[in-house]
C-alpha positions in Angstrom: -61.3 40.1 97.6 -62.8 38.2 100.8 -62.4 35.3 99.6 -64.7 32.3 98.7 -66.6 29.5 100.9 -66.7 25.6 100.3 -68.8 23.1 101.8 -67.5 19.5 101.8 -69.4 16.4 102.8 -67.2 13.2 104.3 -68.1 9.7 104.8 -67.3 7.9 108.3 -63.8 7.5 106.9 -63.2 11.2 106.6 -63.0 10.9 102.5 -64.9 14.0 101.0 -68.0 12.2 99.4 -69.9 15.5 97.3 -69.6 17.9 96.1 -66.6 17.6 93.6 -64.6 21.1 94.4 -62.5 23.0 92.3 -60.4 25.9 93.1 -60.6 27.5 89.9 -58.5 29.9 88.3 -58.5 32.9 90.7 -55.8 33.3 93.3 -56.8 34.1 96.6 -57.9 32.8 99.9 -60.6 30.3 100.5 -62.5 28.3 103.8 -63.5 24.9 103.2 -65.9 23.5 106.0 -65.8 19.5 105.6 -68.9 18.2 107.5 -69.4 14.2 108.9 -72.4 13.4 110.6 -73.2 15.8 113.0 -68.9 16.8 113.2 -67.7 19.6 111.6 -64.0 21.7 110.9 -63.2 25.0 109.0 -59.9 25.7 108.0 -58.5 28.3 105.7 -56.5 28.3 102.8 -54.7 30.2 99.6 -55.3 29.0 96.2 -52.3 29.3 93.8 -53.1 28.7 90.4 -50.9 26.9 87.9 -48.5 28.7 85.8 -50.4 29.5 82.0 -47.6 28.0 79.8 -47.9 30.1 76.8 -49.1 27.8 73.4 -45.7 28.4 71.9 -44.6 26.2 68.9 -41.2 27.4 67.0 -41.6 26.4 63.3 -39.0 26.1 60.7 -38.9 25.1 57.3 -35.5 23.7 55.3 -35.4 22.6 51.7 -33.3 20.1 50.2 -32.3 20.9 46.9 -29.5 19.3 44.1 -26.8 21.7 43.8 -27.1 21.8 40.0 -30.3 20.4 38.1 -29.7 19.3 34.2 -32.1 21.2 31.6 -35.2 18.7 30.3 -35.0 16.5 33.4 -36.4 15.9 36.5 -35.2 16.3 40.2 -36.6 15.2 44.0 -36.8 18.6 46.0 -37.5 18.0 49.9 -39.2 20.2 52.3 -38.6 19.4 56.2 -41.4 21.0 58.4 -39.5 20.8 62.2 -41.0 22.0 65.6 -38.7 22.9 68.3 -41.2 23.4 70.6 -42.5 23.6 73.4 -46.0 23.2 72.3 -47.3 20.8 69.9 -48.6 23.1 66.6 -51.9 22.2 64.6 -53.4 23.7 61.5 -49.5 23.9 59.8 -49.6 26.0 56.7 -46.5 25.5 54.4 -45.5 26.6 50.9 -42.8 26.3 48.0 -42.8 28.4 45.3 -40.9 27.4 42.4 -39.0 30.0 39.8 -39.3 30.1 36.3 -37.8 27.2 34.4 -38.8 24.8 37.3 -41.6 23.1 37.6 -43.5 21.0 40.1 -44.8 18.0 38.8 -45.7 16.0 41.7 -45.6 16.3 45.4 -46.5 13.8 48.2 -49.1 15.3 50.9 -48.9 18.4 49.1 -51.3 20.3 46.5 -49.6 21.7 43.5 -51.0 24.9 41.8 -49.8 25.8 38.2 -46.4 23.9 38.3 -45.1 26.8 40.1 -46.3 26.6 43.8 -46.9 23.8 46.1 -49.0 24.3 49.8 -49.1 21.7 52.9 -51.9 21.9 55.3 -50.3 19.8 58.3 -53.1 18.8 60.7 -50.5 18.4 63.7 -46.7 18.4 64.2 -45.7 17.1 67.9 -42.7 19.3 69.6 -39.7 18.1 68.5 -40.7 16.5 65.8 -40.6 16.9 61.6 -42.3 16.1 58.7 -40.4 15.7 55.4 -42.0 15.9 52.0 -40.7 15.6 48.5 -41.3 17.8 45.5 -41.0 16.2 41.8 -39.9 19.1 40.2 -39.3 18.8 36.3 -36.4 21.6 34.6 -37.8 23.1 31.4 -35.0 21.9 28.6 -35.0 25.6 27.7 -33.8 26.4 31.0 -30.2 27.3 32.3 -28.2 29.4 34.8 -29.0 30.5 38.8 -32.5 29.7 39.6 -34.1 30.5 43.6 -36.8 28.7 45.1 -38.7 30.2 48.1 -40.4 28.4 51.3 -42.3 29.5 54.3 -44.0 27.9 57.2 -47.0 29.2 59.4 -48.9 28.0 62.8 -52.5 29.1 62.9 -53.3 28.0 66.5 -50.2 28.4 68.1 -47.6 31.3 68.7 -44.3 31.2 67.1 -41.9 32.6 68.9 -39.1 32.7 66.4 -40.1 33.7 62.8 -36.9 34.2 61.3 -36.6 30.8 60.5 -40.0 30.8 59.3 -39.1 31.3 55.4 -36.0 30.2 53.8 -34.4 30.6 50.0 -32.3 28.5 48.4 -30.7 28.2 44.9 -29.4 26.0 42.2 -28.1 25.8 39.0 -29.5 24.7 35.8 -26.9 23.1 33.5 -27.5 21.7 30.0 
C-alpha cells in the first residue's frame, strides 16, 4: 500500500553507479529517482514478481525381478529410482523389503538390514533422470512357490505430486 521510494546514483554516462536495488518480492508500485550531478528524474513503476515454481519432484520406483528364481541359488534384483520432474529431488529415501525365503546378500549403494530389507539414501536425483541399483539376493534351498517383494520411494525436501507410483510390488516364483 503506497508504495516504496528508491534512490539511484548515475555516473556521467547515465549507468546507475550505487546503490545495488532490488525490487523484492512484494508486488506493488514503486518511484525510483536516479540522480547525476546536480540532474535529477523520477519516474514511477509496478513491480511484478516472478512466478514461485512450486519444488515439485515426481518419484517412482520400478524393480526388476527374474520371473522365477531356483531354490539354493542366487539372483540380481534391480531397483530404478526415476524423477519425472520438474524439480531436481535431494535427500531420496528408498527401500526393498524382501519376503521370506529371499534374502539380500549384497547390494551396491545400498545398506542391507537382516537379509530381509535394503534402504538408499540418494543425496540428489536431477529431473528426468534415474538411478539403478542391484540387489544380490540369495533363495533359501528350502524355499518354493509365489513369493512378493515390496518397494517405496520418498523425497524429503521436495513435494511429490504423484504418490501412486511411489511404492510398487512385484512377484516371482521359487522353483526347485
Amino acid at each position: 500500500p503506497g508504495g516504496a521510494t528508491a534512490t539511484a546514483t548515475t555516473g556521467a554516462d547515465g549507468v546507475a553507479t550505487g546503490p545495488a536495488l532490488s525490487a523484492g518480492d512484494t508486488a506493488g508500485p514503486v518511484t525510483v529517482t536516479a540522480t547525476a550531478g546536480t540532474m535529477s528524474t523520477t519516474f514511477a513503476l509496478t513491480v511484478t514478481p516472478a512466478p514461485v515454481i512450486p519444488r515439485e519432484a515426481d518419484l517412482s520406483i520400478r524393480l526388476g525381478v527374474p520371473g522365477t528364481m531356483k531354490a539354493g541359488t542366487t539372483a540380481p534384483v534391480t531397483v530404478t529410482i526415476r524423477n519425472a520432474g520438474p524439480a531436481g529431488a535431494t535427500r531420496v529415501a528408498g527401500a526393498v523389503t524382501l519376503p521370506t525365503g529371499l534374502r539380500a546378500t549384497a547390494s551396491q549403494g545400498g545398506i542391507v538390514s537382516g537379509g530381509r530389507s535394503v534402504a538408499y539414501l540418494v543425496p540428489s536425483i536431477a529431473a528426468g533422470t534415474e538411478r539403478t541399483f542391484t540387489i544380490t539376493v540369495t533363495v533359501d534351498r528350502t524355499a518354493a512357490g509365489v513369493r512378493t517383494l515390496d518397494a517405496g520411494v520418498a523425497p524429503s525436501q521436495v513435494r511429490d505430486p504423484k504418490l501412486a507410483n511411489n511404492a510398487t510390488r512385484v512377484t516371482t516364483t521359487v522353483v526347485r
